[in-house]
matplotlib code that plots the C-alpha trace (Angstrom):
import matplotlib.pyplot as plt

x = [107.4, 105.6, 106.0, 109.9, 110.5, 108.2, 110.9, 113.6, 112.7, 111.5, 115.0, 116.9, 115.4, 115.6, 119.3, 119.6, 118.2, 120.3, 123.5, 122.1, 121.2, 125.0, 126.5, 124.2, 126.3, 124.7, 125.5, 123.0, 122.6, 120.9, 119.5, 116.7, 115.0, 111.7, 110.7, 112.9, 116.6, 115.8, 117.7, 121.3, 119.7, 118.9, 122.6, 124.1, 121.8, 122.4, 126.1, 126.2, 124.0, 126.4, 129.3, 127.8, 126.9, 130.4, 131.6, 128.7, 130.5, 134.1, 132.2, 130.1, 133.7, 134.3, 130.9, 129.0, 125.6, 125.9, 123.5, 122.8, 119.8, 118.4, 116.9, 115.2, 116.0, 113.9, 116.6, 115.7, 117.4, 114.4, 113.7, 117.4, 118.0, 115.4, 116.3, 120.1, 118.4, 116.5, 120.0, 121.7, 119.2, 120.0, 122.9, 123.8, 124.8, 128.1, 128.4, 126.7, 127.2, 125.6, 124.3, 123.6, 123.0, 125.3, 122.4, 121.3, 125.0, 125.7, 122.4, 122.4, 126.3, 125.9, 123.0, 125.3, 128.2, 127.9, 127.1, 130.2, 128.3, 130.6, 129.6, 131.4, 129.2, 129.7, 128.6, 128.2, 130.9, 129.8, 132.8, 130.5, 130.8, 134.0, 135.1, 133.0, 135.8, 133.4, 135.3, 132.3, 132.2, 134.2, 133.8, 135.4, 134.5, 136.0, 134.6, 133.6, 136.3, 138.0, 134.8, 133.9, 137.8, 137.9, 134.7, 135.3, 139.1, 137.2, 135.2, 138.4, 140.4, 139.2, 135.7, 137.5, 134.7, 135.2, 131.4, 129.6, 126.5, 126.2, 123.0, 122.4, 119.4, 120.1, 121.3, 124.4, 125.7, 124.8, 125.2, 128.8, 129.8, 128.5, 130.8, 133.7, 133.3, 132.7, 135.9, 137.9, 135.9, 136.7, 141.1, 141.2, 139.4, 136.6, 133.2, 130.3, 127.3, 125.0, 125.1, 121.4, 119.6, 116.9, 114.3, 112.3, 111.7, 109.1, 109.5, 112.5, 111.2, 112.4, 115.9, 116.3, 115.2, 118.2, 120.5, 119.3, 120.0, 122.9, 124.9, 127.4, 130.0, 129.2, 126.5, 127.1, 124.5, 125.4, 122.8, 121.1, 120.0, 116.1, 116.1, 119.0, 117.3, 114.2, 116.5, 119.0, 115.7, 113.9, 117.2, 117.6, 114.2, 114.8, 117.4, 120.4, 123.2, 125.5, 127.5, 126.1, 128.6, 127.8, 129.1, 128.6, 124.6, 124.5, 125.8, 122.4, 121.6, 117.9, 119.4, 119.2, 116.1, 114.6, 116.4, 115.8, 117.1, 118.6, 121.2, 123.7, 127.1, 126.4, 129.9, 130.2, 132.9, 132.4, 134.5, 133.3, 134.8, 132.6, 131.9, 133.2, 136.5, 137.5, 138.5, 138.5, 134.3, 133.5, 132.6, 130.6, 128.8, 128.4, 126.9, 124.7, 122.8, 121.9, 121.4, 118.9, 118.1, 119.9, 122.9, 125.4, 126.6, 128.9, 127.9, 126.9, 130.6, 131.4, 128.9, 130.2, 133.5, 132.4, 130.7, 134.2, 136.0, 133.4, 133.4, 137.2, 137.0, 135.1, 137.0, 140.3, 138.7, 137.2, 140.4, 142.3, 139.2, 140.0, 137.5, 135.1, 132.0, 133.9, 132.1, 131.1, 134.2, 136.6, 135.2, 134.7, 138.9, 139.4, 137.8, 139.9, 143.0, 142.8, 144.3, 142.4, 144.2, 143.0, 139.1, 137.7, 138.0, 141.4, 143.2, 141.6, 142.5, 141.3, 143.2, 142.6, 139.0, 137.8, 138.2, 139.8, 143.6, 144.2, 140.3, 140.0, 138.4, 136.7, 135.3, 132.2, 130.3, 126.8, 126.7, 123.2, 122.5, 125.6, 127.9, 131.6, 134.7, 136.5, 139.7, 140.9, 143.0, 143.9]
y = [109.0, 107.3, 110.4, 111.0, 107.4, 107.8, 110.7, 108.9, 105.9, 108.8, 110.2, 107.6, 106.4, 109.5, 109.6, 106.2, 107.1, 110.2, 107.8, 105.1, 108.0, 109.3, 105.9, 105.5, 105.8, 105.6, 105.9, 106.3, 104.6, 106.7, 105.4, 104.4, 101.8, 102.1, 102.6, 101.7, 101.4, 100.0, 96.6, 98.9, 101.4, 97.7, 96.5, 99.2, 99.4, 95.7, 96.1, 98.6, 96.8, 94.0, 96.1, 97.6, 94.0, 92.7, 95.9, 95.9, 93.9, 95.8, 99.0, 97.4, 96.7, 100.7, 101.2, 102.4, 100.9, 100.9, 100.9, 101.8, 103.9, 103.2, 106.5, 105.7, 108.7, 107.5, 108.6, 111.7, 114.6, 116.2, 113.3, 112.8, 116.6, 116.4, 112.7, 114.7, 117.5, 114.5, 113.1, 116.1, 116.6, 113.0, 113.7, 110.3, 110.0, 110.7, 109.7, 108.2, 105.7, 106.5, 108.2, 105.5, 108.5, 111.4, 114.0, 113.0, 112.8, 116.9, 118.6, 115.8, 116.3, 119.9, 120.1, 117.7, 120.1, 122.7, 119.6, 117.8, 114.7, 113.1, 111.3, 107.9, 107.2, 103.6, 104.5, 108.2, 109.0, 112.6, 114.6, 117.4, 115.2, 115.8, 118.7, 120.9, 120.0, 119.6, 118.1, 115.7, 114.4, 111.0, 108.4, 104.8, 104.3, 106.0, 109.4, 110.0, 111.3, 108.1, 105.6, 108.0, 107.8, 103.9, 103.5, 105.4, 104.0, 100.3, 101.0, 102.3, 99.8, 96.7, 97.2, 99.3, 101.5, 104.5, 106.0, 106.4, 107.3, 108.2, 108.7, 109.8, 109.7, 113.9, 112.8, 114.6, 110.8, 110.3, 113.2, 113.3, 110.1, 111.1, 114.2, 112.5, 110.1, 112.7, 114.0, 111.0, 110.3, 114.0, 113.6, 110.3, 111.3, 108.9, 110.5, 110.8, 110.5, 111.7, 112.9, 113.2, 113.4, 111.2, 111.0, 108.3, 104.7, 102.6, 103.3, 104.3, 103.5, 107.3, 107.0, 103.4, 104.8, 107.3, 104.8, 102.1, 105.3, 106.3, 102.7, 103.6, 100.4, 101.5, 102.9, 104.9, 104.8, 106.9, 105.5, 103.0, 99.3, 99.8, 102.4, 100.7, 97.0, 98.6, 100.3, 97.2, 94.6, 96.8, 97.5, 94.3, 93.4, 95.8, 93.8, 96.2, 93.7, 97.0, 96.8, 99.0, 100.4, 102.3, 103.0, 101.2, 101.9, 98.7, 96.5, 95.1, 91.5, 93.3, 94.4, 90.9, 90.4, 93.7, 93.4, 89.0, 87.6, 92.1, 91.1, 90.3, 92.3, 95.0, 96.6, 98.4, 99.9, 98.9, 100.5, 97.1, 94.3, 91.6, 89.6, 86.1, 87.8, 89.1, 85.9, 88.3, 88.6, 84.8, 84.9, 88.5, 87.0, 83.8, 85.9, 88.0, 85.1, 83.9, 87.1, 88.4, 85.5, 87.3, 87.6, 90.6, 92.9, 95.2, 97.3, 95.6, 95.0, 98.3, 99.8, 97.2, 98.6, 102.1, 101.6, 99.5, 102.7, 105.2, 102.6, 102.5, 106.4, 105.8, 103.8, 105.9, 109.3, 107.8, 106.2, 109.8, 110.9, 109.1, 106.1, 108.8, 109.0, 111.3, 114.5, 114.4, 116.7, 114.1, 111.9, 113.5, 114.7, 111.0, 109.0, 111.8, 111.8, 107.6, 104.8, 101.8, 98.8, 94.7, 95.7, 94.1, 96.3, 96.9, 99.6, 103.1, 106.5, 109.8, 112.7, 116.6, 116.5, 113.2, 111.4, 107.2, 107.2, 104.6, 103.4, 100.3, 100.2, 96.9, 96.0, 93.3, 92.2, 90.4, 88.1, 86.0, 86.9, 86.0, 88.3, 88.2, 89.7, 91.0, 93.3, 95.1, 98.7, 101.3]
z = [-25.7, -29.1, -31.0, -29.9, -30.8, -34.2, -34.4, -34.2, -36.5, -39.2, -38.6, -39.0, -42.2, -43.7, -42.4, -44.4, -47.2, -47.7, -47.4, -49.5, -52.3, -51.7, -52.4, -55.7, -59.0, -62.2, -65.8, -68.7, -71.9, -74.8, -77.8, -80.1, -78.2, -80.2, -83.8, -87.2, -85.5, -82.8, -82.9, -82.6, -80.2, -78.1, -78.3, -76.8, -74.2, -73.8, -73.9, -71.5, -69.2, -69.4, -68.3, -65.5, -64.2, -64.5, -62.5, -59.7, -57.5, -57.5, -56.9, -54.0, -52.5, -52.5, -50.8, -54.0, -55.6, -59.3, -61.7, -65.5, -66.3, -70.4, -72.1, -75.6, -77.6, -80.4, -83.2, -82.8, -81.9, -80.2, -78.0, -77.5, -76.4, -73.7, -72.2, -71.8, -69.9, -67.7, -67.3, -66.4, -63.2, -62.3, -60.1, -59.2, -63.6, -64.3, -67.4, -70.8, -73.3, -76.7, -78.9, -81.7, -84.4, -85.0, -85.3, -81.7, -80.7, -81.7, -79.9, -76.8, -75.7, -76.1, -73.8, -71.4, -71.7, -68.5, -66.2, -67.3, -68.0, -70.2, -73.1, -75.2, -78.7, -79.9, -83.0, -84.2, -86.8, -88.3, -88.1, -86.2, -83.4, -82.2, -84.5, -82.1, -79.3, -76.6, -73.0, -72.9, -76.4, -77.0, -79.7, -80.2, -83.9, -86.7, -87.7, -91.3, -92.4, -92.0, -92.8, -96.2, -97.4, -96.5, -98.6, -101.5, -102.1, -101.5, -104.6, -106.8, -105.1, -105.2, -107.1, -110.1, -110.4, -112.8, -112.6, -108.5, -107.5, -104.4, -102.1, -98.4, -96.3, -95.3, -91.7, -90.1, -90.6, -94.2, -95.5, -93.8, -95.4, -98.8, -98.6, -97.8, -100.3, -103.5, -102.1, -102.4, -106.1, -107.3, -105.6, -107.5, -111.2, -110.7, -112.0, -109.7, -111.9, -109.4, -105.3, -103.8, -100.1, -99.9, -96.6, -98.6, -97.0, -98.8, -102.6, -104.6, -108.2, -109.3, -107.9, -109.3, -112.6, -112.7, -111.5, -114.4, -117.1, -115.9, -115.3, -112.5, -111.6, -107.4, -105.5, -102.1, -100.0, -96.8, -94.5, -92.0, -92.5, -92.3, -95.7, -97.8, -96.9, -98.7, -101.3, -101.9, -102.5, -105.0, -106.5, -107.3, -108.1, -110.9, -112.3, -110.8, -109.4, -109.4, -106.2, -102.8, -100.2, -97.4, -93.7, -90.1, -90.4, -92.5, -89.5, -88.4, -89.2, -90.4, -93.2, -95.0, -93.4, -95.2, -98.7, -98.8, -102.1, -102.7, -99.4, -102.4, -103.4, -100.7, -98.8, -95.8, -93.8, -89.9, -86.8, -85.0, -85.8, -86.1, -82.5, -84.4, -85.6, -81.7, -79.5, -76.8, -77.8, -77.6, -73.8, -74.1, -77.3, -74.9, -72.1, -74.3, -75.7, -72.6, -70.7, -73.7, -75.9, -79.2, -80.9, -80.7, -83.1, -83.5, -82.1, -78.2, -78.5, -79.0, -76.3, -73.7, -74.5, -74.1, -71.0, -69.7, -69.9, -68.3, -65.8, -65.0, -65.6, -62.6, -60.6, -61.3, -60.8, -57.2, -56.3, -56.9, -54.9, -51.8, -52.3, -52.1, -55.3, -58.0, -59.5, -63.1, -63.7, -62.4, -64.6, -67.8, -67.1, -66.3, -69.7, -71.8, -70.0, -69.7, -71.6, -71.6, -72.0, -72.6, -74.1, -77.1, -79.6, -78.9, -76.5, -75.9, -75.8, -76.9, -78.7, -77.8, -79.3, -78.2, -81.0, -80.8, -81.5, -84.2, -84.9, -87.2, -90.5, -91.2, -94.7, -94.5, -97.6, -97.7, -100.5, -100.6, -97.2, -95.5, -93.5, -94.2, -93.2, -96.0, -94.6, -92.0, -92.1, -89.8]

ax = plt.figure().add_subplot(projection="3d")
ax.plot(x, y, z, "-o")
ax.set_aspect("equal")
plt.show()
């Protein structure tokens, strides 16, 4: 009689366990949550997180646990490929927000693609990204061949700059932007002095060098806040007060922190617009201060958004599903098909290749440390 009833009692749990495990639905977050970009890696976990707590409770309603699942890709696109493949045995994820880098982005959604685990990037803007026309590859941000354009006619336009140098840090994101933008300098006569890849981080006394003979009116930096901090305060402790543009990489509140008295008559383009600009963001950025002690950027916003429409992707594919949890198929045909309405950044919807219809362009300068919004275009 003890063992049948030890029997039972197993049987039952594992019986609960197997609904319990049924009812679990997960998404992921990917992106560098150690090392040099960490900060942005941390706000779109962070603004994911917050979007799956705001939804917990209408998908407890339907019977399903919900959860979000962080994987620290490290920036790079080794580390990245192989926390996809751990996500694509998860069964209970059905989809991800991130990457934060576009050359994690490329190798991460294609090792996503034959388990239809569908993928939204708050930040990735190579052009690879989407122009690859993957089914799980989405993005909410401009690509660069709307960021590079925006940047380079900023510096003709409203700079008046007749000589650029341009630099990229050999990323598929840099070095994207920095095509786009000799492209724009080479349609509208404007000399580019000089167009180099640089990995370095700690000491650009060579480059500066060039850039002090030559005498450009702009530099392009395609890159991320940690290496153009480093390059915009030696810069200027050089004596070089010539402007810097770059892309979104430069929207970290590190990068005045890095360059100190340098954080002075840098540009950037930005696909976020800045938390204090967006009403709508006042209770988020409320929320995120006192859920994680910080302030958020553009892109928590973003990521928050992201994870808003796998999460209604969700909710619509398990509605059409009888109330039942969706496959990853439903799901990825559900964020591309959507149109998300009321978020943030704006309404949401992607064309044939995943790419945002009607993305904003957002022009910030730092001037003595301070942040600014400078103008907005389409």
């Amino acid at each position: 009689m003890k063992k049948t009833i030890l029997s039972l009692t197993v049987l039952t749990a594992l019986v609960l366990s197997s609904a319990k495990a049924q009812t679990t639905i997960k998404i992921a977050s990917l992106s560098p949550l150690s090392g040099a970009q960490s900060e942005l890696g941390t706000q779109i976990r962070n603004g994911a997180m917050l979007a799956v707590n705001e939804y917990k409770a209408q998908f407890k309603k339907l019977g399903f646990d919900l959860s979000l699942t962080p994987f620290d890709d490290q920036a790079d696109p080794a580390t990245g490929t192989a926390a996809a493949r751990k996500i694509a045995a998860d069964r209970q994820i059905l989809a991800v927000v991130g990457t934060f880098n576009s050359g994690v982005a490329i190798p991460a959604s294609a090792a996503l693609l034959a388990s239809h685990v569908a993928m939204i990037t708050p930040a990735a803007s190579a052009n690879q990204v989407t122009d690859r026309g993957l089914s799980n590859m989405n993005r909410i941000v401009a690509r660069d061949g709307a960021q590079g354009p925006a940047g380079a006619n900023f510096m003709v336009d409203t700079l008046k700059a007749k000589r650029v140098y341009i630099l990229n840090d050999k990323t598929a994101y840099g070095g994207g932007l920095a095509i786009e933008v000799e492209k724009v300098m080479k349609a509208r006569k404007v000399q580019v002095v000089a167009n180099e890849g640089t990995e370095e981080k700690s000491d650009f006394s060579s480059i500066i060098a060039k850039i002090k003979l030559q005498k450009p009116d702009a530099i392009y930096f395609g890159g991320i806040y940690n290496q153009v901090g480093v390059f915009a305060k030696q810069l200027r402790e050089n004596g070089v007060m010539t402007p810097v543009v770059g892309g979104d990489g430069l929207d970290s509140a590190q990068l005045a922190t890095i360059a100190g008295k340098g954080a002075h008559n840098i540009f950037y383009t930005l696909s976020a617009a800045p938390p204090e600009s967006l009403p709508a963001a006042k209770t988020l950025a409320t929320l995120y201060q006192k859920t994680f002690g910080s302030s958020v950027q553009g892109f928590g916003v973003l990521a928050y958004d992201a994870a808003t429409v796998v999460l209604r992707s969700i909710l619509s594919a398990a509605s059409a599903n009888g109330n039942k949890a969706p496959t990853r198929l439903q799901v990825e045909t559900a964020i591309r098909k959507g149109t998300f309405k009321g978020l943030l950044s704006g309404d949401i919807s992607f064309d044939a290749i995943g790419d945002r219809k009607g993305a904003s362009i957002f022009y910030m300068s730092i001037m003595d440390g301070k942040y600014k919004l400078v103008s907005t275009a389409k």
